[in-house]
N, C-alpha and C positions, 0 to 999 in steps of 0.2 A: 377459830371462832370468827363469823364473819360479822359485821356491825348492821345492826337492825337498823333497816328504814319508818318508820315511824309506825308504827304496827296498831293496828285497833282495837283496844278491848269495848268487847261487848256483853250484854246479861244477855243470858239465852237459855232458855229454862231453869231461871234462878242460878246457873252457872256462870261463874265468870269464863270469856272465849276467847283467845286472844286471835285476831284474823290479821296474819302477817301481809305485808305487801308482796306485786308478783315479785319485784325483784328479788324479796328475798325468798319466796318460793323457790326463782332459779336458783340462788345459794344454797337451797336443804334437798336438792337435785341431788348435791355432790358433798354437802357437810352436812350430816344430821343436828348439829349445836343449832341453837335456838335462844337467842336471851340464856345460855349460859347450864341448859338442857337438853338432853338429847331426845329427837322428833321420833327418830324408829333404831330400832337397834339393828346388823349386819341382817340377820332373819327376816328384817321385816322390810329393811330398804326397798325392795322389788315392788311390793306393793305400796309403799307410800310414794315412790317417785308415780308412778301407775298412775296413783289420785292426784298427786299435783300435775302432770300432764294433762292431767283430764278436766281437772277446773282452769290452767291457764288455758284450753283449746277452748271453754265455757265462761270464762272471763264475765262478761256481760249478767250470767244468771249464777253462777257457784262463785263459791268460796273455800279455801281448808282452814278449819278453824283448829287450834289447838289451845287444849283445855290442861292444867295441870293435872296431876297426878302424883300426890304427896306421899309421904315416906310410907310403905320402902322403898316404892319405885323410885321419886324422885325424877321423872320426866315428863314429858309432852305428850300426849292421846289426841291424835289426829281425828276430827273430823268433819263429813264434807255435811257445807253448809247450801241450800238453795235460800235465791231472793224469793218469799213468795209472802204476795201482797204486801205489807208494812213488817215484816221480821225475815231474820233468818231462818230456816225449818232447818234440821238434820234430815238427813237424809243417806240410806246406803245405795254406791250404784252398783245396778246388778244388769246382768244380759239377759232375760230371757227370751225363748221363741215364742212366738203364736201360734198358738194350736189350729188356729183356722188357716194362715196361712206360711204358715214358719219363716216371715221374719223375725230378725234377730238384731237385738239394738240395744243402747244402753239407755236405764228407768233411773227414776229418784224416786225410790222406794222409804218413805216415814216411819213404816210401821215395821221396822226391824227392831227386835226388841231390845239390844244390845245398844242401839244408840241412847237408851234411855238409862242405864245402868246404876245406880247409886245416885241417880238425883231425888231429890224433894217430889215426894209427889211421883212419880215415877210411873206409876198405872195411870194417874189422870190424863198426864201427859201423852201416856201411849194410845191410849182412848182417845183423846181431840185429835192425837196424830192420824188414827183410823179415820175420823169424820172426815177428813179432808178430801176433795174430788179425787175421782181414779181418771186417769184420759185411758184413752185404749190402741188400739194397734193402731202407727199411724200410714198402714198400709191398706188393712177391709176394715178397719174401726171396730174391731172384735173385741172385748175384755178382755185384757191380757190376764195371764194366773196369778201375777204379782200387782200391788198395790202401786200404782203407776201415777204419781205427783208432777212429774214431768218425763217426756217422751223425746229421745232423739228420734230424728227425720232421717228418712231410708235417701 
């Protein structure tokens, strides 16, 4: 177990979220324990290191938030968080290509509907999560197929 650096809880869709610092990001690289809970289990390591590689290269605009997950699990539910406007949104990142011109890039997609799962409210949330602007390809500016909140640059 490695020793938390001063970690942030915040309320985010009525959910309590705890957003660990990067260093201890790098710590759940290589030790899943967390405050004394485990972040992914050996099946799932691959893709949570994935995601925290992918908000510390984004530093500046994500986060990985983890939320508990009370008995029976008993653990940590990762998820990536974007700065946008005055809160943090959920958000899944996904790659898709453009149909118009087939780039391929990674999105902060809101409207996945699993990031919403057993919270209060749940469809409302997913609903404002929809309203939110889409950007589009940021190669011909085309709509991409996915709901596209933020766009990496080719």
């Amino acid at each position: 177990m490695h020793a938390v650096a001063h970690p942030l809880e915040v309320i985010i869709d009525g959910q309590a979220v705890m957003i660990p610092s990067t260093t201890d990001l790098e710590s759940l690289r290589v030790d899943p324990d967390y405050m004394g809970l485990p972040a992914y289990t050996p099946g799932t390591r691959k893709l949570i290191t994935t995601l925290i590689d992918f908000v510390l290269a984004h530093h500046d605009a994500f986060a990985l938030g983890l939320h508990r997950v009370p008995h029976p699990a008993n653990r940590w539910m990762p998820v990536v968080l974007l700065r946008w406007e005055d809160h943090w949104q959920r958000v899944h990142i996904e790659y898709p290509t453009c149909a118009t011109c087939a780039w391929r890039g990674p999105i902060a997609n809101p409207t996945e509907p699993s990031l919403y799962f057993g919270l209060p409210d749940e469809r409302d949330i997913l609903r404002r999560a929809g309203a939110l602007p889409r950007m589009t390809c940021p190669r011909c500016n085309a709509e991409l197929g996915r709901h596209a909140l933020w766009v990496g640059h080719p």
